[in-house]
C-alpha angles and dihedrals in degrees: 000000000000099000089050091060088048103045095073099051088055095052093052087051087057097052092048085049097051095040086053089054092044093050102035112171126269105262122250132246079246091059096048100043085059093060088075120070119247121267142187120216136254087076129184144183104199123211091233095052081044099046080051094056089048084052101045113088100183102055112162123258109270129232102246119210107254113257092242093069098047090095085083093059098061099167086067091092087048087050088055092065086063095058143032087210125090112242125211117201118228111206104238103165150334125209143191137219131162092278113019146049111216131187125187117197135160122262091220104195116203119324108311107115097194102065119072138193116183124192123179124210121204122196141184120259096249080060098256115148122243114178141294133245130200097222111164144351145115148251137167092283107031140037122197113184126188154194118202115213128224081247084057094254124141127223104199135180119191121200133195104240107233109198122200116266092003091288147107090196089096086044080225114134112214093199149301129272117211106238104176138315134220156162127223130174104242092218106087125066111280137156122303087203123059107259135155104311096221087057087077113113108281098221092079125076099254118150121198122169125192127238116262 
């Protein structure tokens, strides 16, 4: 008689216990800020760390932001219009300043380990989304570098790659071009994906100058 009295109570335990883990809750901004590691600014991505990840054939496999936190990258599906390929954002860094909350993450198009394109959001600290940037990052034909300020403002340089003999077949790169510099605020809507930099819209306060 005891265990009669019992049993439904644990079956109506069970059921509570399965319905929670079947409707677990939508995750926070907190939550998905601490997916990125800490970081102070200045920040920078340097052209020689970047030419060696372009060189460097056997990169380690990268720790990808999970899909259910991907609602609070909504140029992603922009993004999407620049490429046929699925990306899959790799947490980088977050940072802080007095009024807004930043995060900066490669792109990661398809499966090549060796090109980046890295894009920074910035958000306000209340969690409400402001804009992205594509800020740095490299590929077989172009190189951006940058330095974040601590007033969230990239300096960026962007360089032409030169491979010996004309070739990438050696993974060797020969040198950088200088292509243009610039500098540009990060809190204001941008381009999740690199472009020509004087495409920007031209009512920010962007400066780019071209190489001489």
């Amino acid at each position: 008689m005891k265990y009669a009295k019992i049993f439904p109570f644990l079956i109506l335990a069970l059921a509570v216990s399965v319905r929670a883990n079947g409707q677990s809750a939508a995750p926070t901004f907190k939550q998905f800020i601490e997916q990125f590691p800490k970081a102070a600014l200045p920040y920078s991505i340097g052209a020689e760390a970047l030419q060696a990840q372009l060189e460097n054939s056997t990169a380690q496999k990268p720790v990808r932001l999970s899909w259910e936190y991907y609602q609070f990258l909504p140029e992603l599906d922009r993004s999407a219009a620049y490429s046929n390929m699925p990306v899959h954002p790799e947490p980088v860094a977050a940072f802080e300043t007095e009024r807004y909350t930043a995060v900066l993450y490669n792109l990661a198009r398809g499966r090549s380990r060796n090109t980046k394109s890295y894009s920074i959001s910035v958000y306000t600290k209340e969690g409400r989304y402001v804009g992205t940037h594509f800020v740095a990052g490299v590929n077989a034909y172009s190189l951006t570098s940058v330095t974040i300020d601590e007033m969230l403002a990239a300096d960026v340089n962007e360089y032409k790659v030169l491979w010996n003999s004309n070739s990438v077949a050696d993974n060797k790169i020969a040198g950088l071009n200088v292509v243009e510099t610039g500098r540009f605020p990060l809190t204001f809507a941008g381009n999740p994906d690199q472009i020509l930099w004087n495409a920007l819209n031209s009512g920010t306060t962007a400066v780019f100058t071209p190489a001489r």
